[in-house]
C-alpha positions in Angstrom: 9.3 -6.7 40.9 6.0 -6.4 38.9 7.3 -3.0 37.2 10.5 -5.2 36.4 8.3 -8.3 34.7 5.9 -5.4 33.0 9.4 -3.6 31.0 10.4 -7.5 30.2 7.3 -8.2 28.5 6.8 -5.0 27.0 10.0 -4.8 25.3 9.3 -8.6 24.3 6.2 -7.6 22.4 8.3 -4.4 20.9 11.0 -6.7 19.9 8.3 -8.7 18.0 6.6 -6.2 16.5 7.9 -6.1 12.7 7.5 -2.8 10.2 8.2 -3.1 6.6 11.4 -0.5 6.8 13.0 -2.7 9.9 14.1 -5.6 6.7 17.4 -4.6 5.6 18.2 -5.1 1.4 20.3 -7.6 0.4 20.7 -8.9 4.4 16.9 -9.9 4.8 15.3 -12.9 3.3 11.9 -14.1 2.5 12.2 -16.3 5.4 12.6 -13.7 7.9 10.2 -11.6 6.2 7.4 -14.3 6.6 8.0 -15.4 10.0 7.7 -11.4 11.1 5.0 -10.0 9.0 3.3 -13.4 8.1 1.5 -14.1 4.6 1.2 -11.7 1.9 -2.0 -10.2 0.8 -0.8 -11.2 -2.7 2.6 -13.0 -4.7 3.7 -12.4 -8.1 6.5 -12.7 -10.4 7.8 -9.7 -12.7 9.4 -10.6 -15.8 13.2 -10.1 -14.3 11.9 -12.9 -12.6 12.2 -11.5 -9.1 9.6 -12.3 -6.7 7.0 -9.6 -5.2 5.1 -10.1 -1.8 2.6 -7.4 -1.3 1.7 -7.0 2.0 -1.3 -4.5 2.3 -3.4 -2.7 5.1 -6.2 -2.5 3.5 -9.5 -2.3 2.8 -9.2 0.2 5.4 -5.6 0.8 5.6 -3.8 3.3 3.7 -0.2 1.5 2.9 0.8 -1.2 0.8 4.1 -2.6 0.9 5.5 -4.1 -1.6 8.8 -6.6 -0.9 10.9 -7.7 -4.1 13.2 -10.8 -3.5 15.7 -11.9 -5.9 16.6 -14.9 -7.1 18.9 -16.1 -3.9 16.0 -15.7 -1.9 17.0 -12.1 -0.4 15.3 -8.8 -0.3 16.5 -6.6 -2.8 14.0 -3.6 -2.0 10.3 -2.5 0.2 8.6 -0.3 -1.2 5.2 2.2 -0.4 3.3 1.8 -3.1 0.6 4.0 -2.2 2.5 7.3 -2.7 2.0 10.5 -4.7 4.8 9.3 -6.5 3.1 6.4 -7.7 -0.7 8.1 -8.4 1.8 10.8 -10.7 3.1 7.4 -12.7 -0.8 6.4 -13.4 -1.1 8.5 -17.1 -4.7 8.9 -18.8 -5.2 7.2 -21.8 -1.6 5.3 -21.7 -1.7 3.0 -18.1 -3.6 -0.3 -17.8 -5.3 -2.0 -15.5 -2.4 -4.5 -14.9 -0.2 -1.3 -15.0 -2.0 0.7 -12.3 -2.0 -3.1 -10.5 1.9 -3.5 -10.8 2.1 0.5 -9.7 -0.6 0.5 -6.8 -1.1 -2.9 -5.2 -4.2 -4.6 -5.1 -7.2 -1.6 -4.9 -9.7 -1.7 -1.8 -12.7 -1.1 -4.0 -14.3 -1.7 -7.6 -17.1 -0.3 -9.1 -18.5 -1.7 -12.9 -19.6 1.6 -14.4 -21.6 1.8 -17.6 -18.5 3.1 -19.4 -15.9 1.0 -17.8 -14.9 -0.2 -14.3 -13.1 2.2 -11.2 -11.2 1.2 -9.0 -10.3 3.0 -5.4 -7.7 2.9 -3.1 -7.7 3.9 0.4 -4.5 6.7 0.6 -2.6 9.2 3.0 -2.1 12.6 1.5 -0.2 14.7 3.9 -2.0 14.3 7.3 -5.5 13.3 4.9 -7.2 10.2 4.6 -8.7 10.3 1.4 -9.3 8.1 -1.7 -7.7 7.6 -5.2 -9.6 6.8 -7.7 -8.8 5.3 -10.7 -11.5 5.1 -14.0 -11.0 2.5 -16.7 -12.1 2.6 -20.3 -13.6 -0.8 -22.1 -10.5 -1.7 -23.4 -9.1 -1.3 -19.6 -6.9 1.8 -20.0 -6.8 5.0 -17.8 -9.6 7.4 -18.4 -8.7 9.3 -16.0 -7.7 9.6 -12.0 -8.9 11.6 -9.1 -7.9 11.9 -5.3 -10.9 12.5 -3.1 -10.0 13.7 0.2 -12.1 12.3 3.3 -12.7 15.9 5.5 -15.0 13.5 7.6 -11.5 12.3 9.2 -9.2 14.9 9.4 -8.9 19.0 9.3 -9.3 19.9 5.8 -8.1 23.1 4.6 -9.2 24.7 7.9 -7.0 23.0 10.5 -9.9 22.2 12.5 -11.6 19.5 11.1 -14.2 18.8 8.6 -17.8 19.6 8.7 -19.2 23.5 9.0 -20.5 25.0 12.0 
């Protein structure tokens, strides 16, 4: 009997448990988004109007999730925004700050340079933990970008983890 009540419960608590990719498009809406992954990190408006919910795992995470309803209330589309992908859309010298915000999600970190600002986001990059970090001009366009891998955390490019012997 306890075995029994332990599987019940378990699969209970499974059945709760929500994941961005478990909301189907066009089915979904931003009811049943709330009620199973609760409140955004951050809500905005694009200029089709659509609504975006950005749920991220940060500071320490290394996902963001970004959920677009449309007008009817629905999900249209969930997306990862913290993707190669998306670090190859930030260009040097042509993306701004609100354009690395729209592409990334809100960053985990800021630093005011002397030259600018930088701002970091914690990432995955293959089976890495790392960072990407994104420097500002002045004017708040893209100097330039940089991944930083974290070889405290994982196996580097020895398969064995990071640190020497």
């Amino acid at each position: 009997m306890p075995k029994t009540l332990f599987l019940l419960l378990l699969a209970g608590v499974l059945a709760g448990c929500a994941t961005p990719g478990s909301f189907v498009p066009q089915q979904s809406t931003i009811t049943d988004v709330r009620a199973r992954m609760g409140s955004p990190t951050d809500i905005r408006f694009d200029r089709n109007s659509d609504e975006l919910w950005e749920y991220a795992t940060g500071p320490s995470g290394t996902e963001t999730y970004l959920f677009r309803f449309g007008k009817d209330g629905r999900v249209k589309a969930v997306t990862q925004l913290l993707t190669e992908e998306q670090f190859g859309k930030i260009l040097p010298q042509q993306t701004t700050k609100a354009g690395a915000r729209d592409l990334l999600g809100r960053p985990s970190d800021q630093a005011f340079l002397y030259n600018g600002t930088s701002w970091t986001w914690r990432v995955r990059v293959g089976p890495q933990d790392g960072h990407f970090v994104v420097h500002f001009d002045p004017n708040d366009v893209v100097l330039d970008k940089i991944i930083l891998i974290d070889m405290s955390r994982g196996n580097g490019d020895r398969g064995e983890g990071g640190g020497g012997k």
